[in-house]
Every structure is written in C-alpha cells, then in structure tokens.
C-alpha angles and dihedrals in degrees: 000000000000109000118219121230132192111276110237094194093121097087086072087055114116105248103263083050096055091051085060095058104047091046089052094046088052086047091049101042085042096116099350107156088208097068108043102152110029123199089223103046112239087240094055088052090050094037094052091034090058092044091051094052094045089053102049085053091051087043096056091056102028130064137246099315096052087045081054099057088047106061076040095069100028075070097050086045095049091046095046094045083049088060085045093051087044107050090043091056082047094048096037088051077214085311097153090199094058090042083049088046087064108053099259137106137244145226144189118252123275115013134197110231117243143208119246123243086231135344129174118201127176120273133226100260116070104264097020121120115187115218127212131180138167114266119252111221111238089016108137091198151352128237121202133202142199133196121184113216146090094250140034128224145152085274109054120118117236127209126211103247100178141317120225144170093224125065094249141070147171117220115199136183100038119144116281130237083010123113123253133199113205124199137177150205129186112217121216146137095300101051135264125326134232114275111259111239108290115252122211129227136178099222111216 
C-alpha cells in the first residue's frame, strides 16, 4: 500500500499565493484537534504570513532594500512551511484525511517528479522572465502573451511578448518591482490552441 505525504510544492508558489496558503493552513490547524502541539506555533504562521504579505507590498513600491526584505522573509517563510509539512506527515502517518484537515495537500510515494505545463521564472538580466511550457506534438510554434496587472479578467489587455517555434522563451525589458501575468498557445495545423492558465509573476 503506497503511503501519502504532504506536497511541498508551495515553495515554488509565487509570493501572494503562498500567503494564501499559510493563511489557509492557520486557519485550518486552528483547533484541530489533530494537531494539538505544532511544531511551528499558530502564532509564528500568522505572525510570518503577515510579515510576508506586508513586505511584498512594500516591495512592489519601494527599492532594493524593501525587495531585500522581502526574499528575506519568502525564506523564513519556506523554511518555516518545510517544519509544517514536516510535523503534519509525522503526525498523518500518510492519513490523507488528516494531511487534507490542515490545509495542505497530498501526494502518492513516492512520486515521480514531474514537469510543469508551464512555469515562468525570473531571468538573469534585471527585468527579464524566462517562459516554459510543455511542447505540443505537431505545434509549429508557440505565442506568448503579458499583461501587466495585479489581476486578470475578461477584460485585460494582453501584449504580444514574443513567438517562437520552440516551447521556450525569454521575455526583457519588462517593468521592474510590478506584477506580470504570463499566457501561452501553441500554434499548429489545426489552428491555434486555448491559452494555458495564465501564471503570475512579480518581475524584478
């Protein structure tokens, strides 16, 4: 019988996203009685969490020190979710049910890792994201798409970043310490696709 462990996949979550989680995983232990004694106290998650999202707000109007600060607490905050995972698996003894009681999610051992559909992560350069999908079989070439916003709607206007005939693609030049949303189509005989989910990003 294969045994589920806690998916530590959220260390890879852009930083609004994390927040999210954390503050869904307090909310979630908060009198559980599954998790009476944590490794992490409640009041350390909500304490980090808060200071995480207060930072990447000051981050997105402020300079290099507040972008400092920043990546300084996204650590403390990827450390500190790691002992969380931890201490739930401990605690599940690969119960999905208790994993799923704190907020988390779960996964089959052990599992094979897996590429992402599509990730963005930032360049080299200052300003720079680089974009990965998953080929399409048959697809003659890929077009990919920015919109520069904190949200996405109906209504966002998308800008033409780049088309290429490989799955990959690095976008520069786009506006520093401002968020990014990032979407892609694979062109081929049979037209064009849907656009994948779009991915944000705070470019830097």
């Amino acid at each position: 019988m294969k045994v589920k462990h806690v998916v530590i996949g959220f260390v890879e979550f852009p930083i609004p996203q994390k927040v999210d989680t954390s503050k869904n995983v307090y909310g979630c232990m908060l009198e559980n009685s599954n998790f009476p004694n944590p490794d992490v106290p409640l009041a350390k998650i909500k304490e980090v969490t808060d200071e995480l999202d207060a930072d990447f707000i000051a981050a997105m109007n402020g300079g290099k020190p507040e972008t400092a600060k920043m990546h300084k607490t996204e650590k403390i905050w990827d450390d500190m979710m790691r002992l969380v995972a931890r201490y739930v698996d401990r605690i599940a003894a690969g119960d999905e049910t208790i994993i799923v009681s704190a907020g988390l999610s779960c996964s089959k051992q052990p599992a094979p890792a897996q590429r992402p559909n599509f990730s963005a992560i930032l360049g080299e350069k200052s300003g720079s994201v680089v974009l990965r999908r998953k080929a399409v079989q048959g697809a003659k070439s890929y077009i990919w798409q920015y919109s520069v916003s904190d949200v996405v709607t109906d209504k966002s206007e998308w800008v033409l970043g780049d088309a290429t005939t490989k799955a990959t693609t690095e976008l520069n030049n786009l506006t520093i310490k401002t968020i990014h949303w990032f979407r892609v189509a694979a062109v081929t005989s049979d037209g064009t696709s849907a656009w994948l989910a779009p991915i944000m990003l705070m470019v830097m």
